[in-house]
C-alpha positions in Angstrom: -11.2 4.1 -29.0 -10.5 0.2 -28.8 -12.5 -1.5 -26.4 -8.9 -2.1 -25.1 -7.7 1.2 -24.2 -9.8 2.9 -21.5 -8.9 5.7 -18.9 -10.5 4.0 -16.3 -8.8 1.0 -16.9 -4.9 0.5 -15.3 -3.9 -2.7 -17.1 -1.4 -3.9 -13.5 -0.5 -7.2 -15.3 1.2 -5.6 -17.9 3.7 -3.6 -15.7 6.6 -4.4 -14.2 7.0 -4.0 -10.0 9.8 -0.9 -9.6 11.5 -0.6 -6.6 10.3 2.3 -4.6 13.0 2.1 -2.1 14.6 -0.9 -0.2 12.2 -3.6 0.7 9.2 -2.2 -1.1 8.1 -3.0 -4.8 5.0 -1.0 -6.5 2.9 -0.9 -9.6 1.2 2.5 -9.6 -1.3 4.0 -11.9 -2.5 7.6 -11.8 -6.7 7.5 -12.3 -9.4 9.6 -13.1 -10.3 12.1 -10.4 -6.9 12.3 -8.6 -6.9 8.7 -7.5 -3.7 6.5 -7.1 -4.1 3.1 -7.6 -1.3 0.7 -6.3 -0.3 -2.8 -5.8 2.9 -3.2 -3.1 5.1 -6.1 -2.6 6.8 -5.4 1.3 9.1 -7.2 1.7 10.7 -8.3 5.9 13.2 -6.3 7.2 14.4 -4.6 10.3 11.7 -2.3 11.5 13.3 1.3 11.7 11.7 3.1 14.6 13.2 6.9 13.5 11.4 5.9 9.5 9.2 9.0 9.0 5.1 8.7 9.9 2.8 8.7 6.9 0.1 10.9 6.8 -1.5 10.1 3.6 -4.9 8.9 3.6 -5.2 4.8 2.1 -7.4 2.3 1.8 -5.8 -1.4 1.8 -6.9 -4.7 0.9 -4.4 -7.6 1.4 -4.1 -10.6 -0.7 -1.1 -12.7 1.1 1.0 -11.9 4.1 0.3 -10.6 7.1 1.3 -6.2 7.6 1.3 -4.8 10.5 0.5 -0.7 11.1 2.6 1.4 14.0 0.1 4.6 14.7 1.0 6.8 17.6 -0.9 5.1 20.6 -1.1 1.5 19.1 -0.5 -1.4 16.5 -2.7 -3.1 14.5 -2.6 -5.9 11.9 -4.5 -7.4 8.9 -4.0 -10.8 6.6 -5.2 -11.9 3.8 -8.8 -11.0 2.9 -8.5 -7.9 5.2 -9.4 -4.2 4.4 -7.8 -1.7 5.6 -9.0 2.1 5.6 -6.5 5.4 7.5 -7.8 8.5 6.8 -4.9 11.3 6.1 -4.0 13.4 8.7 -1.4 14.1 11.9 -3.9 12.2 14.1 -4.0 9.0 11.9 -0.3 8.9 11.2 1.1 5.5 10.6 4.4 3.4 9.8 3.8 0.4 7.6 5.9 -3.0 8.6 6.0 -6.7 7.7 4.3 -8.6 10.5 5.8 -12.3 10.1 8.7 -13.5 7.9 6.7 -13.5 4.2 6.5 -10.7 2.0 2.9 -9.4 2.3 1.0 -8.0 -1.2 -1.5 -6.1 -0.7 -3.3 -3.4 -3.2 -4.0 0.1 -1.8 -6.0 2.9 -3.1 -5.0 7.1 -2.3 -6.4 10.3 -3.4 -3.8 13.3 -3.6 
């Protein structure tokens, strides 16, 4: 094996964003140990109160922007340089928005 090509390796500068739905950009890479790895572009748009919750588990780290984070009893925010961590479940559910008018990129990390 080259010292090039690695499992453990997902080479994100080499692959294109794909639209994962309206607004929201991804590169994604499946890793070792059931691990998803990706980096999302989000872009502003109308906040849709009836969007379903999430309930999967992440772990964020933005780079620019500002998101925001609707859970059931409150809202919270984070900017560049910020971590992030929900743990998966019906008690941490969450809806992921734009907070501001610039698209936010942030990396994210989930295990299935």
């Amino acid at each position: 094996m080259a010292a090039r090509d690695s499992r453990y390796v997902f080479r994100a500068s080499e692959v294109s964003f794909r639209q994962a739905k309206p607004g929201l950009n991804v590169k994604e890479g499946r890793m070792l140990g059931g691990m998803t790895v990706r980096l999302q572009e989000r872009h502003p748009g109308r906040r849709d109160p009836a969007a379903p919750w999430c309930e999967t588990g992440h772990t964020a780290y933005v780079l620019k922007g500002r998101i925001g984070y609707e859970f059931a009893d409150h809202e919270a925010e984070a900017g560049p340089g910020d971590m992030v961590h929900i743990p998966a479940g019906h008690a941490h559910r969450h809806r992921p928005f734009v907070a501001g008018n610039e698209p936010v990129l942030y990396f994210i990390t989930e295990f299935e």
